[in-house]
C-alpha positions as CSV (number, residue, x, y, z in Angstrom):
1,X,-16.4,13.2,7.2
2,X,-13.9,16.0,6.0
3,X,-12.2,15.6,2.8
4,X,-9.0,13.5,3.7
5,X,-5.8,13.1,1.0
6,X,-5.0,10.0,0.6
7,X,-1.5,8.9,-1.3
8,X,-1.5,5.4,-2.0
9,X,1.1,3.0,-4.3
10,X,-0.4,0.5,-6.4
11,X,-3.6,2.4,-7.5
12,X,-4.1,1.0,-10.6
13,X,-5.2,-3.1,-10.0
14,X,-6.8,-5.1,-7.3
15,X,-7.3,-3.8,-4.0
16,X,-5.9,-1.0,-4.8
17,X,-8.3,0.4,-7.1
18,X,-10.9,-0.7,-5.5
19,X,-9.6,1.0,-2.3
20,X,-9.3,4.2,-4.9
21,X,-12.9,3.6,-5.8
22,X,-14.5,3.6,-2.6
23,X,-12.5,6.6,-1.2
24,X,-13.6,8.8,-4.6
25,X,-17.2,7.8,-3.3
26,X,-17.2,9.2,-0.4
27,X,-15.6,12.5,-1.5
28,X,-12.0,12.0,-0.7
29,X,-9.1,13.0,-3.0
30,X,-6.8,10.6,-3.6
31,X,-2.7,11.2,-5.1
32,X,-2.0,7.3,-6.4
33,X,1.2,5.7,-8.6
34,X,1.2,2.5,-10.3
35,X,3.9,1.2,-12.7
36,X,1.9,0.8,-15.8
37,X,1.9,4.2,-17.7
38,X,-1.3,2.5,-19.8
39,X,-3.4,1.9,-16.3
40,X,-2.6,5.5,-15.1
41,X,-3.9,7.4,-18.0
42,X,-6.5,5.2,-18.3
43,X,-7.2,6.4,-14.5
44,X,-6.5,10.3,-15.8
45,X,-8.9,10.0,-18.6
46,X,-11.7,8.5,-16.5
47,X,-11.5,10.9,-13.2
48,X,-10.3,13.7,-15.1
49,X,-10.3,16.2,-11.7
50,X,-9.7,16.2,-7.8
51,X,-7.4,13.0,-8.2
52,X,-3.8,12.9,-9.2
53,X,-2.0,9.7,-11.1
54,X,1.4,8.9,-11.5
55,X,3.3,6.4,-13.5
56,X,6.1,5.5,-10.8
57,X,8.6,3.1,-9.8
58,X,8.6,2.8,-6.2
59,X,11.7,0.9,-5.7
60,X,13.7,3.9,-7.6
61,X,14.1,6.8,-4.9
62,X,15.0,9.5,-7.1
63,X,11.2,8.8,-8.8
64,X,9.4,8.7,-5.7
65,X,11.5,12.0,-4.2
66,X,10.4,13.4,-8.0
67,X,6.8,12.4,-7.5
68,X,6.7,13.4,-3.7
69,X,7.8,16.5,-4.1
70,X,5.7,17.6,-6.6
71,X,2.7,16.3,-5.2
72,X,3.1,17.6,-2.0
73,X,3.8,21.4,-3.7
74,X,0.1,20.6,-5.7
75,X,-2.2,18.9,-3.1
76,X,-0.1,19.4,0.4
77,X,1.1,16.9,3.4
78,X,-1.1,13.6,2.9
79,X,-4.1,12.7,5.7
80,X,-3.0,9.0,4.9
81,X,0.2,7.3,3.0
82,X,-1.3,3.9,2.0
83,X,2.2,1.8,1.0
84,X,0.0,-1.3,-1.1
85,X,2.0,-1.5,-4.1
86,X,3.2,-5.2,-4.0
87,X,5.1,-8.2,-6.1
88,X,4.4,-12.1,-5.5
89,X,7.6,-14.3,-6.2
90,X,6.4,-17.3,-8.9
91,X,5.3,-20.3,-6.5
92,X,8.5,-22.3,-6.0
93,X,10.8,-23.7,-3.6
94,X,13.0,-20.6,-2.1
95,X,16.0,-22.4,-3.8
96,X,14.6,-22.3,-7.1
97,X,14.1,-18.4,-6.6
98,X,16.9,-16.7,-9.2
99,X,18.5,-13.7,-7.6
100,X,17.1,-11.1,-9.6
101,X,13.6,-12.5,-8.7
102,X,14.3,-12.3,-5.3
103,X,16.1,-8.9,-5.6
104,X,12.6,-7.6,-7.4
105,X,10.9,-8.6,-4.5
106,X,12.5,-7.1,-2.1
107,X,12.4,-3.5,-3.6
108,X,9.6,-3.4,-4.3
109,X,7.8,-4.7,-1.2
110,X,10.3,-3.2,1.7
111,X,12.6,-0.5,-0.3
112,X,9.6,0.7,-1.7
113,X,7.9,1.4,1.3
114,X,10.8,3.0,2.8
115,X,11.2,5.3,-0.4
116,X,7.4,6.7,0.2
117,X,7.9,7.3,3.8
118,X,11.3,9.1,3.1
119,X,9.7,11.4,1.0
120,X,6.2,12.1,2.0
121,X,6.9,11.3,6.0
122,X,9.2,14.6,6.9
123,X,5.9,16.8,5.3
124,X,3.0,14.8,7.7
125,X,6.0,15.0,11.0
126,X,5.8,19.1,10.4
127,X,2.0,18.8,10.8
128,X,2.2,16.4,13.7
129,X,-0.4,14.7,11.8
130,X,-1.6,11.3,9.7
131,X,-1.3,8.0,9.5
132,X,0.9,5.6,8.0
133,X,-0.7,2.0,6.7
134,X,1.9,-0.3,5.5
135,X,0.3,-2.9,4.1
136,X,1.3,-6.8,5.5
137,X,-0.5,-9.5,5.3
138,X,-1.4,-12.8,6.8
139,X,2.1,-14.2,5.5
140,X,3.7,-11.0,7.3
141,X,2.7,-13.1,10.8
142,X,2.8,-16.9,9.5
143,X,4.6,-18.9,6.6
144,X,3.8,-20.8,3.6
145,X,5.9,-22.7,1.3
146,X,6.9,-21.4,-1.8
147,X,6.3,-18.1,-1.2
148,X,9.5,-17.8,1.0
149,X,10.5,-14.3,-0.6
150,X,7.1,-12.6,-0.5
151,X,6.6,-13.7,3.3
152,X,10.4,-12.1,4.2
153,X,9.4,-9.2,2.8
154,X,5.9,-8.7,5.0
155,X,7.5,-10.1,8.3
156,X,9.9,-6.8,7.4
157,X,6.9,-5.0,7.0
158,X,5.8,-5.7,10.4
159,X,8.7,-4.8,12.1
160,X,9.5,-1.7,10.3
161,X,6.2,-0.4,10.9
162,X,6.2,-1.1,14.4
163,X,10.3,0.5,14.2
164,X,8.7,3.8,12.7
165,X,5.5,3.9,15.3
166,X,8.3,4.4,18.0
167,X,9.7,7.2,16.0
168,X,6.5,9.2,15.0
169,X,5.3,12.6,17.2
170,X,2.2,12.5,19.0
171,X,-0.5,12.9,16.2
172,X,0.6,10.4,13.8
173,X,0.5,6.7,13.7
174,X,2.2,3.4,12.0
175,X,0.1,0.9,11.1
176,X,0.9,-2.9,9.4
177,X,-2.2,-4.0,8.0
178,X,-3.0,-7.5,6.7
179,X,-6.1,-7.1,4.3
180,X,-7.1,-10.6,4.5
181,X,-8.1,-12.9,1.8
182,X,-9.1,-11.2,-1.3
183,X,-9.5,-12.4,-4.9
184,X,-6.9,-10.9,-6.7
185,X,-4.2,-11.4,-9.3
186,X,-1.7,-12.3,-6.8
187,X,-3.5,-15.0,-4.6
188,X,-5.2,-16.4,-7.7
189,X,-0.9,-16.7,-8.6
190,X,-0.6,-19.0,-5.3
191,X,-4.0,-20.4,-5.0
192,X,-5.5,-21.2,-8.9
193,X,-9.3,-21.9,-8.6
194,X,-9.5,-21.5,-4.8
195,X,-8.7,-17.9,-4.7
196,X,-12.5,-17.7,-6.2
197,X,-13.8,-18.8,-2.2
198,X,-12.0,-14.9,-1.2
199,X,-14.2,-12.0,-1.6
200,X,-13.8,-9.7,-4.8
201,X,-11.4,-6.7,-4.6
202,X,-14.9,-4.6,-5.1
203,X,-16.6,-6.8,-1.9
204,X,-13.2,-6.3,0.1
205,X,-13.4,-2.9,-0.1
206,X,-16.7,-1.9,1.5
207,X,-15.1,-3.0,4.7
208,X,-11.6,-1.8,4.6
209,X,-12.3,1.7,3.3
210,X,-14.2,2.8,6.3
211,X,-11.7,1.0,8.1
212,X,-8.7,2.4,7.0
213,X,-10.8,6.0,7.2
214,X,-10.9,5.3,11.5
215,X,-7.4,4.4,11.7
216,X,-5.5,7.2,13.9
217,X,-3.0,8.0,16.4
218,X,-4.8,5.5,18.5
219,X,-3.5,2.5,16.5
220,X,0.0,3.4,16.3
221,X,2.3,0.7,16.4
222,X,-0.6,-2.2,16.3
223,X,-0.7,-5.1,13.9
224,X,-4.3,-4.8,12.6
225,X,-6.4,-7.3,9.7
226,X,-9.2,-5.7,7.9
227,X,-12.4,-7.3,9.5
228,X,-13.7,-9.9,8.0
């Protein structure tokens, strides 16, 4: 497969590291953020070349227009802009949620996604080409108590992806993806000892990577789930 460049939020933890790890495998370059200045150089000091790392805020649009910018003038118009970077509210009833937990949630997991397509969309439109993956989840297209603020934010995910696959050229798709279950950080937060039934970020990513890889104009505007 030709080299693809792949700029993805959330790089640093769960699936999306692993996600970084399997596209590095097969030869891909990959231009990735995190919040955690610590887990990014750690990233810089272990894949020292080919890759690019960022410590960014996504919810703060001048740092994502900062970090856009400049990685579009180093490594050019992205193949694929993987939105993954994500927050889980504390389990608790939506009226126990304090406004600035809600507030976190919110922009990080919608204005955040709307900051990287602001900034790295307009440079994929002038090549008529790539592919947009939002990611959902199974919460995005069902509900679950206590996680009232986390599922608002997917079902928005949903229908702002499907919103921006009307508005794309020919060439370029919109995708919401639900990963599935996966044994991470966040569903061990709403699960405890259950999560451990979901497959490792690692095992999760064997599948979606090559996945993700297919995706194209094809699927624009579809709800998709990684296969199980």
């Amino acid at each position: 497969m030709e080299s693809k460049t792949i700029v993805m939020t959330g790089v640093t933890r769960g699936i999306g590291r692993a996600m970084f790890e399997g596209f590095h495998k097969l030869g891909h370059t990959v231009v990735g953020c995190g919040r955690s200045s610590c887990h990014v150089e750690n990233l810089r000091k272990e894949y020292p070349e080919r890759h690019r790392f960022d410590a960014v805020d996504v919810s703060n649009d001048d740092a994502v227009k900062a970090w856009a910018d400049d990685a579009i003038s180093t490594h050019g118009s992205p193949d694929f802009l993987i939105n993954n970077a994500a927050v889980i509210n504390r389990n608790a009833p939506l009226w126990e949620i304090s406004d600035e937990e809600f507030s976190s949630v919110i922009e990080i997991n919608i204005k955040g996604v709307t900051n990287t397509i602001r900034h790295f969309v307009p440079a994929m439109i002038e090549r008529q080409r790539g592919v947009i993956v939002n990611f959902s989840s199974g919460w995005g297209r069902s509900t679950s108590p206590n996680v009232a603020p986390y599922c608002a934010t997917k079902w928005a995910i949903e229908g702002l992806s499907k919103s921006l696959a009307a508005e794309l050229p020919k060439g370029m798709a919109a995708v919401p993806l639900s990963p599935g279950m996966v044994n991470t950080e966040m569903l061990q937060s709403c699960m405890g000892e259950n999560a451990a039934s979901a497959p490792s970020p690692e095992e999760w990513a064997e599948t979606a990577v090559p996945f993700l890889l297919d995706l194209n104009e094809e699927h624009n505007g579809q709800s998709l789930s990684v296969p199980n």
